[in-house]
C-alpha positions as CSV (number, residue, x, y, z in Angstrom):
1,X,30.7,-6.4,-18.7
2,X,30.8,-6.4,-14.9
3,X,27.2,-6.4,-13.3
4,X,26.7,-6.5,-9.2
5,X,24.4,-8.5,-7.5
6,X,21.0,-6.7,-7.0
7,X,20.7,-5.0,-4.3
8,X,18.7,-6.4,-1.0
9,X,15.1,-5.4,-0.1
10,X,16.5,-3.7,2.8
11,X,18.5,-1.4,0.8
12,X,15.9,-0.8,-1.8
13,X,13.7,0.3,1.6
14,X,16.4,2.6,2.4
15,X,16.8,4.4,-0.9
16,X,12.4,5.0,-1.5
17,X,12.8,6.3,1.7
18,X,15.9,8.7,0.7
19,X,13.5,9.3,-2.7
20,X,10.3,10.4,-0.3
21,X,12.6,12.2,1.8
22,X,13.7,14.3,-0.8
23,X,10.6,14.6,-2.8
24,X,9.1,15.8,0.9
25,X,11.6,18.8,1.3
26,X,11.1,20.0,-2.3
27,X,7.4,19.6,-1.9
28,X,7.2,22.8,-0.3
29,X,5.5,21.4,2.4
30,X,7.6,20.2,4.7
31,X,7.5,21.6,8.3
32,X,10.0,21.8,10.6
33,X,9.2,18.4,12.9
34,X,9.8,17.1,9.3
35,X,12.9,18.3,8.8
36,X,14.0,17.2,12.6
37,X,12.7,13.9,11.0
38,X,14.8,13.4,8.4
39,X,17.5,14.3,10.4
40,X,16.6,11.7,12.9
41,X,16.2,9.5,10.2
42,X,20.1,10.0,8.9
43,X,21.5,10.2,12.0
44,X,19.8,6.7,12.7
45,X,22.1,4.5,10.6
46,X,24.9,5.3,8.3
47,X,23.3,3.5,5.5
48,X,20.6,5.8,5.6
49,X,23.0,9.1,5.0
50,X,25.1,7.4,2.4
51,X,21.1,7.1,0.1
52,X,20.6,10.5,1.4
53,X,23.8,11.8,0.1
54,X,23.6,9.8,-2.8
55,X,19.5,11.4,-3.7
56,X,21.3,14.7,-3.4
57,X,23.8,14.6,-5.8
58,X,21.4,12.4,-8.3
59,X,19.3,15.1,-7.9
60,X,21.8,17.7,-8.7
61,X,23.2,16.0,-11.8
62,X,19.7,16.1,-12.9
63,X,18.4,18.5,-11.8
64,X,16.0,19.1,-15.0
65,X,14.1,15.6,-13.6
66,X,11.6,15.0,-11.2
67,X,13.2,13.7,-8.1
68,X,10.8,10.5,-7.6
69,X,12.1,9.8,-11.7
70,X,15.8,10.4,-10.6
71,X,15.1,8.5,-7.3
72,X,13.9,5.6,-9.2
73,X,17.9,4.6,-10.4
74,X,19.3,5.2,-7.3
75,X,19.7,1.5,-6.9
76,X,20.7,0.4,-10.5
77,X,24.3,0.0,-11.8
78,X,25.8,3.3,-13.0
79,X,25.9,2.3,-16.7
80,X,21.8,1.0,-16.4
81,X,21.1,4.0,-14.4
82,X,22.0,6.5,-17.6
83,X,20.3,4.3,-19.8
84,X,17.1,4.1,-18.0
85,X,17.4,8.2,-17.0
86,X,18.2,8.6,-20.7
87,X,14.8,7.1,-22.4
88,X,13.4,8.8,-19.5
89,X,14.4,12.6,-20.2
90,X,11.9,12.8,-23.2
91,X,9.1,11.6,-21.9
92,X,9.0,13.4,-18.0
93,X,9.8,16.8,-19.7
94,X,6.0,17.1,-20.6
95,X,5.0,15.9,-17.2
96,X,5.2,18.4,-13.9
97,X,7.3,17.5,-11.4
98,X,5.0,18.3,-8.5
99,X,1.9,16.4,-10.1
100,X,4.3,12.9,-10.1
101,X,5.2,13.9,-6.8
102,X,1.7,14.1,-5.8
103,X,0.8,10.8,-7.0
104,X,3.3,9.1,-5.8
105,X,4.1,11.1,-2.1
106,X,0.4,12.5,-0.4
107,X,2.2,14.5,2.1
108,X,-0.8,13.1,4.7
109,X,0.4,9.7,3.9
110,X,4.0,10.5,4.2
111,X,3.4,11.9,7.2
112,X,0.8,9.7,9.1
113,X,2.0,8.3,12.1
114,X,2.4,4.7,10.7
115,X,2.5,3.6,7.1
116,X,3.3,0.8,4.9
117,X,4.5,0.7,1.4
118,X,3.0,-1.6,-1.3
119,X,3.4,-5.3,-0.2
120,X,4.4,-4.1,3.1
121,X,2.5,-5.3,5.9
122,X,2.7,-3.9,9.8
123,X,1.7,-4.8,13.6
124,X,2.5,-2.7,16.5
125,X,0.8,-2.8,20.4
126,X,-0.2,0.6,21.2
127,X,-0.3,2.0,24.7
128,X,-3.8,0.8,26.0
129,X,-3.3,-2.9,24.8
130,X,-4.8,-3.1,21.7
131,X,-3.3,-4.3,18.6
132,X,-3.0,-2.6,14.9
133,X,-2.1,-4.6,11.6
134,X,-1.8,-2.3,8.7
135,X,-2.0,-4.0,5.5
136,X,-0.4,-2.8,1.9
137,X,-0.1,1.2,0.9
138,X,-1.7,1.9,4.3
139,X,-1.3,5.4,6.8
140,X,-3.1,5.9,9.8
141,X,-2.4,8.8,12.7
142,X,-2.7,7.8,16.3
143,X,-3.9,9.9,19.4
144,X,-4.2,7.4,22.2
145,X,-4.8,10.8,24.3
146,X,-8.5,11.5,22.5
147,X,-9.2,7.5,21.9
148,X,-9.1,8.6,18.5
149,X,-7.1,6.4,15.0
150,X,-7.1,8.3,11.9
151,X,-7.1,6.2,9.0
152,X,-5.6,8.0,6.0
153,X,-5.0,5.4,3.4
154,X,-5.6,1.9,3.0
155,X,-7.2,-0.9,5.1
156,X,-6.0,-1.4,9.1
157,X,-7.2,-4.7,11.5
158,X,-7.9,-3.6,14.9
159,X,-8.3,-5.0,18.0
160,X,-9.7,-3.3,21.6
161,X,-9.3,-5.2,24.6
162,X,-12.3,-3.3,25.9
163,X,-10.8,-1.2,28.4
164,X,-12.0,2.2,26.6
165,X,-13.6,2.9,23.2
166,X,-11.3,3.5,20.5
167,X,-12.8,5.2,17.6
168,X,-11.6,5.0,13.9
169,X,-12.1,8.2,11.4
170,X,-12.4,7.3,8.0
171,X,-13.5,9.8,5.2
172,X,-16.9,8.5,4.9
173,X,-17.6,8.4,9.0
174,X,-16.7,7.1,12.5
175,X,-16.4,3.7,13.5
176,X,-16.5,3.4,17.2
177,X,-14.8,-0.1,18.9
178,X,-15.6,-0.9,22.7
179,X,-14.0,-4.6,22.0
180,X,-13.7,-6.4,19.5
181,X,-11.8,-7.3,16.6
182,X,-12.8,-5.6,13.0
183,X,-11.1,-4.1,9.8
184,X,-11.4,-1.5,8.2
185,X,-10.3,-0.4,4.4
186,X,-10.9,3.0,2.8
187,X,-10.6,3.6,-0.6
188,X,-11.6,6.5,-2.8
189,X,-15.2,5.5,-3.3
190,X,-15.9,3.9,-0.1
191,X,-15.1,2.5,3.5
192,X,-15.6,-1.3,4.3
193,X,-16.0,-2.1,7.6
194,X,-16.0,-5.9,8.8
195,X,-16.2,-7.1,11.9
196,X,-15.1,-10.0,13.2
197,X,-16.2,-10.3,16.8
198,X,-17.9,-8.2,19.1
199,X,-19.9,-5.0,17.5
200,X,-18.9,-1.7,16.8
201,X,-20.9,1.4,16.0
202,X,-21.0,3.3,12.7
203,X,-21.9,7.1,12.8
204,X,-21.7,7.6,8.8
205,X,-21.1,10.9,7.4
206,X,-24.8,10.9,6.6
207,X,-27.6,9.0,8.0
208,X,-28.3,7.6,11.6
209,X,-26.1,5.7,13.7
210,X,-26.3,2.2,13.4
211,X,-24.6,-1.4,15.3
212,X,-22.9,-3.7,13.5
213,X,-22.1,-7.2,14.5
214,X,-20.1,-10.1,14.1
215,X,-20.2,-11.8,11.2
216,X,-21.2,-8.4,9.4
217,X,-19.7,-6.1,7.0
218,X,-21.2,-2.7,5.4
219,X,-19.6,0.0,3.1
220,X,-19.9,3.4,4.2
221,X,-20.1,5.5,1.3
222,X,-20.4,9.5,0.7
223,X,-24.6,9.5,0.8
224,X,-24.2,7.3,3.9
225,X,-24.2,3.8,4.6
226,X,-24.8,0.5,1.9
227,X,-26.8,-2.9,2.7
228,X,-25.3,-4.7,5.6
229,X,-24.2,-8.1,4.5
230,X,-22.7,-11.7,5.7
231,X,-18.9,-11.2,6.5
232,X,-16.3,-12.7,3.8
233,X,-14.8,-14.8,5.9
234,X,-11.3,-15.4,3.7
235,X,-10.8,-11.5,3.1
236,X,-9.1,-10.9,6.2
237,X,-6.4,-13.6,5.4
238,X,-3.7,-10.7,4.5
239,X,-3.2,-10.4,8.6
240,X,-1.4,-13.7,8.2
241,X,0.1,-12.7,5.2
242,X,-1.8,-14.6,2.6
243,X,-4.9,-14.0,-0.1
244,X,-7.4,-16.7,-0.3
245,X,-10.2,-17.3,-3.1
246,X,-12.8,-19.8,-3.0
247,X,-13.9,-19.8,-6.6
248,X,-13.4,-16.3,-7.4
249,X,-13.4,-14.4,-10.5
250,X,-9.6,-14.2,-11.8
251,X,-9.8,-10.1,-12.7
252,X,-11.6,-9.8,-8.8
253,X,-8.3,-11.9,-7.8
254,X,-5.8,-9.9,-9.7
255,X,-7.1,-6.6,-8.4
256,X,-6.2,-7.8,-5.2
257,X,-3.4,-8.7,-6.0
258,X,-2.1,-6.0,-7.6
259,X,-2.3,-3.9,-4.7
260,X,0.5,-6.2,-3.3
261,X,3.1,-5.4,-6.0
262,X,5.2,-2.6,-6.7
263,X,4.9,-1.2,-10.3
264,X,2.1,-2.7,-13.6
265,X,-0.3,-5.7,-13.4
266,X,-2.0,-6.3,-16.7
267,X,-4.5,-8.7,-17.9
268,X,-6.6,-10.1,-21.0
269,X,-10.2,-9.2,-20.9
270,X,-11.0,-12.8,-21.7
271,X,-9.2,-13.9,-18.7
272,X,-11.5,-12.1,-16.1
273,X,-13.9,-15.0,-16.0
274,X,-11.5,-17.9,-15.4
275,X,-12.1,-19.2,-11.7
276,X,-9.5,-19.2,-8.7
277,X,-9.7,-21.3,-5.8
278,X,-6.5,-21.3,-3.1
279,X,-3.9,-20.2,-0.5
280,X,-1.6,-18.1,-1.6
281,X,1.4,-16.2,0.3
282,X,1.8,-13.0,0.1
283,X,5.6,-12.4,0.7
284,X,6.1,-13.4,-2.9
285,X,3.7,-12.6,-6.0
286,X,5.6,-13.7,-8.8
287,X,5.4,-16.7,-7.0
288,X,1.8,-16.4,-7.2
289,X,1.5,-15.1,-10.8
290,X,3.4,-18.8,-11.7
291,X,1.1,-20.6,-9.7
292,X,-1.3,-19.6,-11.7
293,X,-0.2,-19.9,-14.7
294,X,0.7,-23.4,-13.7
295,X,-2.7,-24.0,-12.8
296,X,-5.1,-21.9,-15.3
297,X,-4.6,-21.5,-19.2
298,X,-2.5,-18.4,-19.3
299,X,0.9,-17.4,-20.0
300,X,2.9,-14.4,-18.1
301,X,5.1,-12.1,-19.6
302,X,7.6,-9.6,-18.1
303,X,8.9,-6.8,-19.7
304,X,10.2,-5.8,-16.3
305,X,10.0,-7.0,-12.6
306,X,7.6,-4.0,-12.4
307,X,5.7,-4.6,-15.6
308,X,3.9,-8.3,-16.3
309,X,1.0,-8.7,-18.2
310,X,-1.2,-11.8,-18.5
311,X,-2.1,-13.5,-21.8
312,X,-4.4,-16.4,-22.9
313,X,-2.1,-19.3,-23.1
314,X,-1.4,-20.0,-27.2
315,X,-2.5,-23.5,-28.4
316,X,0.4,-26.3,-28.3
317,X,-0.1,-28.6,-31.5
């Protein structure tokens, strides 16, 4: 049997974007600037409308799949591409198309003005001369014009030079920077707001305004703001593109991590407790899931590169 070499990380970039292309334009939702987007998008390299010619007659071969399913061989060999579409069929008949596309494509996301996929990290100068890191699965819009960064998804690092107030929306409330350097990270439940110099103010969605400083960090939840408490000094490592724990819970750890890697991270209940103390690069995270396992008592086992659990390590007599 003849097998090719896996394909790079460039050209797996290429074909999600074909998939969340495609899965844009059958969303219903698309508008035209999108669709002079994707256009821009193909015309920009010819790598990019060979995927997107390649997600169109996938899609048409079958066409009784999801497109994010279908989208999900586009980068296998043809003969693993059938078998994996094959145990597929079955299971994604029962499961409507739009709700996978959903979960997997927000249309807000997809079209936010920057965004990162998972274990993607970005940093881009705007026009005023401040600086924005987005971390992992993150979208934010930008209007320089109103002062004004939307954060959609995800956590962002920002820092004003102090020439004008830049102010951050979040779902749970504003977060207004005159200079300074702070993060921000919105999830479902809640907004974390850090800062790491200057001060900022925080007008949550209820409750007073309030400063916060340097040093400081508060969540700003739906029935207004939480305690405000010392700054975790190690969380905002993922700007230099690693994690660091001082002695921290391994489930806490692996949470994190997870949010770094593409696909299933599972884990033994009796593992949560075991401790975890280091430096660990991002850019690879099986790297870090071997480190670990050289380090703690556990073993790790891969179905797939995109689904590792975590097991006590078995007794050796």
């Amino acid at each position: 049997m003849v097998t090719g070499s896996p394909p790079s990380a460039e050209a797996r970039q290429v074909v999600r974007a074909a998939a969340q292309w495609l899965a844009l334009m059958e969303s219903g939702a698309a508008s035209d600037r999108d669709r002079a987007n994707l256009q821009h998008w193909r015309d920009s390299h010819p790598s990019h409308e060979h995927a997107w010619q390649k997600a169109q007659l996938l899609r048409q071969r079958f066409a009784d799949l999801p497109s994010t399913l279908a989208m999900a061989s586009l980068d296998r060999p043809q003969a693993s591409r059938r078998k994996v579409l094959k145990r597929a069929v079955g299971a994604v008949a029962l499961v409507p198309a739009a709700w996978l596309i959903s979960r997997q494509l927000p249309v807000d996301v997809w079209r936010a003005d920057l965004r990162t996929a998972t274990g993607e990290g970005k940093k881009v100068q705007l026009a005023d001369g401040s600086s924005l890191q987005l971390n992992t699965a993150s979208a934010v819009d930008i209007d320089l014009q109103n002062r004004r960064l939307t954060l959609v998804e995800g956590e962002i690092a920002l820092n004003v030079p102090g020439i004008s107030p830049l102010t951050v929306q979040t779902q749970f409330g504003q977060v207004v920077v005159s200079q300074g350097q702070v993060c921000v990270r919105q999830r479902q439940t809640g907004c974390r707001v850090s800062v790491l110099k200057g001060a900022v103010q925080l007008q949550p969605l209820r409750g007073p305004v309030f400063s916060l400083g340097a040093g400081q960090q508060v969540s700003l939840l739906a029935a207004g703001a939480d305690a405000v408490e010392p700054f975790d000094v190690l969380a905002p490592g993922w700007r230099d593109g690693v994690l660091m724990a001082q002695n921290q819970p391994l489930g806490d750890f692996l949470r994190e991590l997870s949010s770094y890697r593409p696909g299933v991270l599972r884990w033994e209940p009796a593992l949560e407790s075991l401790r975890v103390t280091g430096s660990f690069r991002l850019e690879d995270t099986d790297r870090i899931l071997s480190l670990l396992a050289a380090s703690l008592p556990l073993e790790v086992h891969r179905r797939t590169r995109y689904w590792v659990t975590l097991l006590p390590r078995k007794n050796m007599a």
